[in-house]
C-alpha positions as CSV (number, residue, x, y, z in Angstrom):
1,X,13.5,-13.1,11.6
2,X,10.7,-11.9,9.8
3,X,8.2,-9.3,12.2
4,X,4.2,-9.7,11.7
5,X,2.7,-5.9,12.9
6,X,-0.9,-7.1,13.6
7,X,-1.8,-4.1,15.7
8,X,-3.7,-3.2,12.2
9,X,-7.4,-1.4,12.7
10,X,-9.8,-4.8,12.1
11,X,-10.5,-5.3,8.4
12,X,-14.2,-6.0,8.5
13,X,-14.4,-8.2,5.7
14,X,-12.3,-11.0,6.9
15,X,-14.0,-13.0,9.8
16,X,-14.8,-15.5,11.0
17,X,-12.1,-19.1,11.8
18,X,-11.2,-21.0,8.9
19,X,-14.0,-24.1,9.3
20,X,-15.2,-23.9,5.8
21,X,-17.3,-20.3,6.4
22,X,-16.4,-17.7,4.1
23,X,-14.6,-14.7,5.9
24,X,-17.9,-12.5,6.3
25,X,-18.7,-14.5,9.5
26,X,-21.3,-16.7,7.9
27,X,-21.6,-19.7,5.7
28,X,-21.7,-19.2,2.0
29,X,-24.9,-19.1,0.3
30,X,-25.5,-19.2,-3.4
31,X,-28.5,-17.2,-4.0
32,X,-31.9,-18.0,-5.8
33,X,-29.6,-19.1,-8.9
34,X,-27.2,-22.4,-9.0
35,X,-25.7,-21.9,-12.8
36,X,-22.2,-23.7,-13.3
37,X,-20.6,-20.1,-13.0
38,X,-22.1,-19.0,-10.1
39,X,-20.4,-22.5,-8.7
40,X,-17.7,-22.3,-10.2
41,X,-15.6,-21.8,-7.1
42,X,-17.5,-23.7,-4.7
43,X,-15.8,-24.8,-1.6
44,X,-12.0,-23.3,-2.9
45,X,-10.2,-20.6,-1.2
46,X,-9.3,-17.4,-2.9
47,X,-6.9,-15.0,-1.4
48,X,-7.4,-11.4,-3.3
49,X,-4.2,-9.7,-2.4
50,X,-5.4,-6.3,-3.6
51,X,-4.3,-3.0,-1.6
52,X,-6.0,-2.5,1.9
53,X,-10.0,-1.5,1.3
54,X,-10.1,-2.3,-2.1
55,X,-10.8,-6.2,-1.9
56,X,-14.4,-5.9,-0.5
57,X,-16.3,-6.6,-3.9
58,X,-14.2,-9.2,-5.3
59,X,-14.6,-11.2,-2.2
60,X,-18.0,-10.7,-3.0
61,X,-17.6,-12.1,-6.6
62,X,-16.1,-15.2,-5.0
63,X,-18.8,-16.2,-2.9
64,X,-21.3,-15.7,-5.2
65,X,-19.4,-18.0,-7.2
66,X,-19.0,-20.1,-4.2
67,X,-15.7,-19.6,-3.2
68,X,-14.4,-18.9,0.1
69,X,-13.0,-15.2,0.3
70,X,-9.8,-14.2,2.3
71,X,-8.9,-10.8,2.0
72,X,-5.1,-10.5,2.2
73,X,-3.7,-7.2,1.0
74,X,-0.4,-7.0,-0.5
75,X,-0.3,-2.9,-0.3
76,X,-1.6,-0.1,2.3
77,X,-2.9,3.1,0.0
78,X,-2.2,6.5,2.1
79,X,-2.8,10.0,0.3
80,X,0.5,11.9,-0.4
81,X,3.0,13.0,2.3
82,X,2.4,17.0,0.4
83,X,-1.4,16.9,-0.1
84,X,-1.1,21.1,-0.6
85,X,2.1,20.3,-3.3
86,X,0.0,17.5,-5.2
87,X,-3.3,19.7,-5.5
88,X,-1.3,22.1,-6.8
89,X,1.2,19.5,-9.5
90,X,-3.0,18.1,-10.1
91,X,-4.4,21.2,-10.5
92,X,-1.9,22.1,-12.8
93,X,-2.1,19.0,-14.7
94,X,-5.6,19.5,-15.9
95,X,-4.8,22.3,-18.7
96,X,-1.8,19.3,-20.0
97,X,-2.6,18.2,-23.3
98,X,-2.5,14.4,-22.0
99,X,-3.6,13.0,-18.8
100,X,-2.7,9.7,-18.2
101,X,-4.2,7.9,-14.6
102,X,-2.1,4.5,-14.1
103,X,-4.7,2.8,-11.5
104,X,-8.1,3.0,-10.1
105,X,-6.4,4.5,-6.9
106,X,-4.9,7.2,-8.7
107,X,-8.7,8.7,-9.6
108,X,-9.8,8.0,-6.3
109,X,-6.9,10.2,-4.5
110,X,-6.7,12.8,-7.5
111,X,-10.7,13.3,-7.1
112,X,-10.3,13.9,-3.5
113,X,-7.9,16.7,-4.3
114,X,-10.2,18.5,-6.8
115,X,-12.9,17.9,-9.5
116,X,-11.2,16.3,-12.7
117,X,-12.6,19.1,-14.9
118,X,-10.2,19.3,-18.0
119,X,-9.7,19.5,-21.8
120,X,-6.8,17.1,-21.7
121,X,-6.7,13.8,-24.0
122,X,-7.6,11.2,-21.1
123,X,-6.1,8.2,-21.0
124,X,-6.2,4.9,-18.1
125,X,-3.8,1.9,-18.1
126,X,-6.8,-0.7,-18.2
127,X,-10.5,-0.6,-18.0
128,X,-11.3,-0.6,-14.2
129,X,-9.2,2.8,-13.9
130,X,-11.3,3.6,-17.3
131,X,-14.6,3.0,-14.9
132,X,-13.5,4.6,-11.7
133,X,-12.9,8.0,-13.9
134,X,-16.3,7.5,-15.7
135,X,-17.7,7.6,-11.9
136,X,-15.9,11.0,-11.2
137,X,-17.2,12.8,-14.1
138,X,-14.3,12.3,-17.0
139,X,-16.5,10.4,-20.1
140,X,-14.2,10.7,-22.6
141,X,-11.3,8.2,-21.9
142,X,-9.2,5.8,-23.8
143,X,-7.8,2.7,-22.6
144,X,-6.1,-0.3,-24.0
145,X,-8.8,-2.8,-25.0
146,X,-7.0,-6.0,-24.7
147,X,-3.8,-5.9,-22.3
148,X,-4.6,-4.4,-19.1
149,X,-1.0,-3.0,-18.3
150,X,1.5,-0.5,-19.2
151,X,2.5,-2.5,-22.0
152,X,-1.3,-2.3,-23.3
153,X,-1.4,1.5,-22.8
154,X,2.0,2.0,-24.5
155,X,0.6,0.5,-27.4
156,X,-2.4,2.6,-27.9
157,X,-2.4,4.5,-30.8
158,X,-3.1,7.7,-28.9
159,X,0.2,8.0,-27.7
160,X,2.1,8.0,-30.5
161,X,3.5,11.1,-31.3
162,X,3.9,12.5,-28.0
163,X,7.1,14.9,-29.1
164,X,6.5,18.3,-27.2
165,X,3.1,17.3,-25.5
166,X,2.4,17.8,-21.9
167,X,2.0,14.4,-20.9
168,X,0.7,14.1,-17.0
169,X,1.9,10.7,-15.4
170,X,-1.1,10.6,-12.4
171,X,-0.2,7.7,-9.7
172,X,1.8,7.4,-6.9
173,X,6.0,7.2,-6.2
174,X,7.7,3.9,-7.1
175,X,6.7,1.5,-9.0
176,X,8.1,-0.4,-12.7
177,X,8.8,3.1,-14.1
178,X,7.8,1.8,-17.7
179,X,5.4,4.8,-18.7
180,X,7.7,6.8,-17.1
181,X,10.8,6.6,-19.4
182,X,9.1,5.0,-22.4
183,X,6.9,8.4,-22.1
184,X,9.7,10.6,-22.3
185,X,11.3,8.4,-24.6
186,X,8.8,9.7,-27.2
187,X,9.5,13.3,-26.9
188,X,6.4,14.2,-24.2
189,X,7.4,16.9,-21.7
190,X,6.4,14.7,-18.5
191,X,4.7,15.8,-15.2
192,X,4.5,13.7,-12.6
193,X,1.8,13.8,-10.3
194,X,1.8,11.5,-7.1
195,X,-1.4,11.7,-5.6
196,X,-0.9,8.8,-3.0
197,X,1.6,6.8,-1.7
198,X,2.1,2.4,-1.4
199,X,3.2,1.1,1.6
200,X,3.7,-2.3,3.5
201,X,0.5,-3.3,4.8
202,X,-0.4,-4.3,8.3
203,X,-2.3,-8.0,8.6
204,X,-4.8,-8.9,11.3
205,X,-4.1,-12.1,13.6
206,X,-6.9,-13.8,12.0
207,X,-5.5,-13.0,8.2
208,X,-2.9,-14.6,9.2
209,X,-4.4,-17.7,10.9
210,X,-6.3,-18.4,7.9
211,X,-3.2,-18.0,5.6
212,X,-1.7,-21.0,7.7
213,X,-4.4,-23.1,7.2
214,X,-4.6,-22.9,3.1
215,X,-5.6,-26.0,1.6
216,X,-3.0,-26.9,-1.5
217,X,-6.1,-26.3,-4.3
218,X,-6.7,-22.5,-2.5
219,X,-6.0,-19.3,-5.5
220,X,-4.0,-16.8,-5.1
221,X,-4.9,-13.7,-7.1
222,X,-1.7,-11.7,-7.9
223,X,-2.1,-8.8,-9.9
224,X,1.2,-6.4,-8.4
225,X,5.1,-7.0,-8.5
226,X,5.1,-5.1,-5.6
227,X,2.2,-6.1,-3.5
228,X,4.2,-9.9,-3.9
229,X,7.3,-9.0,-3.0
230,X,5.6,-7.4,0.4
231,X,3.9,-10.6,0.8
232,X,6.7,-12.3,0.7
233,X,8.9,-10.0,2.6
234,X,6.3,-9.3,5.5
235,X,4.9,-12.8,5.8
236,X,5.7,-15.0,9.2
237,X,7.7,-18.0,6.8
238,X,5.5,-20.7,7.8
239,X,2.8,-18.4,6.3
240,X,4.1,-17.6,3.1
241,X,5.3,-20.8,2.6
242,X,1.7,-22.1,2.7
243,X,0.8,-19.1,0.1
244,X,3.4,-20.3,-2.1
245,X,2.4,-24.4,-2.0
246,X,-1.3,-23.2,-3.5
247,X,-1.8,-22.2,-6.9
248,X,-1.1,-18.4,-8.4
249,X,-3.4,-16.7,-10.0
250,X,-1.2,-14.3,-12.2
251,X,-2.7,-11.4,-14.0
252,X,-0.1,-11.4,-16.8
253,X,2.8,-14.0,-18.4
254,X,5.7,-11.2,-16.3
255,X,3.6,-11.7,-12.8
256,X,3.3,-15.3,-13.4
257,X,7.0,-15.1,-13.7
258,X,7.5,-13.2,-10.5
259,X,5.6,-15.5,-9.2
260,X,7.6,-18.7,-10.1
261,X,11.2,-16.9,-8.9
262,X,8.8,-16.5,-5.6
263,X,8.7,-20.0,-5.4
264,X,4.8,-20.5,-6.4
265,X,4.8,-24.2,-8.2
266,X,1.9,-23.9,-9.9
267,X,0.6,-21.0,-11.5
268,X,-2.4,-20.1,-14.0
269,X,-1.9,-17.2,-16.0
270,X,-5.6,-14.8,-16.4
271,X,-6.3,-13.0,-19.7
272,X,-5.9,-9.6,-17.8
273,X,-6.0,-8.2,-14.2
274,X,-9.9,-7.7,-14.6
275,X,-12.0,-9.3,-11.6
276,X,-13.9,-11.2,-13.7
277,X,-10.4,-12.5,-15.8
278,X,-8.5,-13.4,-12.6
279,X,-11.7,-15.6,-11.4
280,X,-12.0,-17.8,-14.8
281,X,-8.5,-18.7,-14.1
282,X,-9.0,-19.0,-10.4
283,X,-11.9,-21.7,-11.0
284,X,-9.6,-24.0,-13.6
């Protein structure tokens, strides 16, 4: 039998029953502006299943849209177990001849651990990691244009020819391992730096209320392998079951098959695991 820890510290952002209010604690309001976009969503559920903390402004997207927000994270972010050993691994990194930072996390947690000054060749695995290092300093990146994965990274031209390079890997323990081995499959002398760490996460009584309630037509945005597999490993049944009935919102065509052998029905695949990509599929 499946264990539900909801001794979690309140997440702020979801609130409120599930009567058709948005999880803020209030009812939706559109704004001074009623274009089809901005109503795109009206009166549909949206789960954003992004890590713990990190939901806030796409739940904000969605009502502005008029959605109905519910924040239900499919990871818990900590820093790293060693924060002394992965200054130092960081620290060292920045005089690599590559840097390479594979999520918006990762620049958050490395910032923490020390400024991001460095001559290194920059590069992030999609544009919203490009952004968060723009915000801590580092201008000159590179990221994939199109695909918003590993896959789009990989095929960047500024990793070719890698042989002998000092390739930093900045992220956290675990996950698909792609950049990884592809990485030092092209000659680059790899460092890994794991600035934080992914855990299960811990769901409020109230996240989970509203998850049994989901109306068939509700989204769910799925942009992680991993953060779907806690979902559906940490779940009560009965709750997952009703995740599963609604309609997936897959960031790319290998989540949306995750997604299937999870048992979603009915899934929509987005152009990338942008905000703004995953709700232009979510309002189909």
């Amino acid at each position: 039998m499946r264990s539900v820890r909801t001794r979690a510290r309140y997440n702020p952002v979801v609130r409120g029953r599930y009567t058709g209010r948005d999880f803020q604690g209030g009812r939706h309001s559109v704004g001074h502006s009623t274009t089809s976009a901005e109503l795109a969503l009206r009166g549909r559920t949206v789960v954003i299943t992004r890590p713990a903390g990190t939901g806030s402004a796409m739940a904000r997207q969605v009502r502005q849209r008029g959605g109905i927000a519910l924040l239900l994270p499919g990871l818990s972010l900590r820093a790293a177990d060693d924060v002394a050993g992965a200054t130092a691994a960081l620290a060292a990194s920045l005089a690599d001849d590559v840097m390479v930072f594979t999520s918006p996390a990762a620049v958050r947690y490395a910032a923490r651990l020390t400024p991001l000054r460095t001559r290194a060749m920059v590069l992030a695995v999609g544009q919203g990691t490009a952004r968060a290092l723009h915000r801590h300093g580092v201008n000159a990146v590179q990221a994939p244009q199109l695909r918003q994965d590993s896959e789009g990274l990989l095929g960047h031209p500024a990793l070719d020819g890698l042989a002998g390079k000092r390739v930093a890997l900045v992220g956290a323990p675990g996950g698909r391992g792609l950049l990884r081995s592809e990485l030092s499959a092209r000659g680059a002398q790899l460092r890994e730096v794991h600035v934080y760490r992914r855990l299960a996460p811990r769901w409020h009584r109230r996240q989970l209320d509203a998850a049994l309630q989901l109306p068939p037509d509700a989204r769910v945005l799925l942009s992680s392998a991993e953060a779907l597999a806690c979902l559906q490993d940490g779940l009560p049944a009965e709750a997952f079951t009703r995740l599963r009935h609604a309609v997936a919102v897959a960031s790319s065509d290998r989540l949306a098959e995750a997604a299937r052998s999870a048992g979603f029905a009915h899934v929509e695949v987005a152009a990338s695991a942008l905000a703004a990509d995953l709700l232009a599929a979510a309002a189909r």
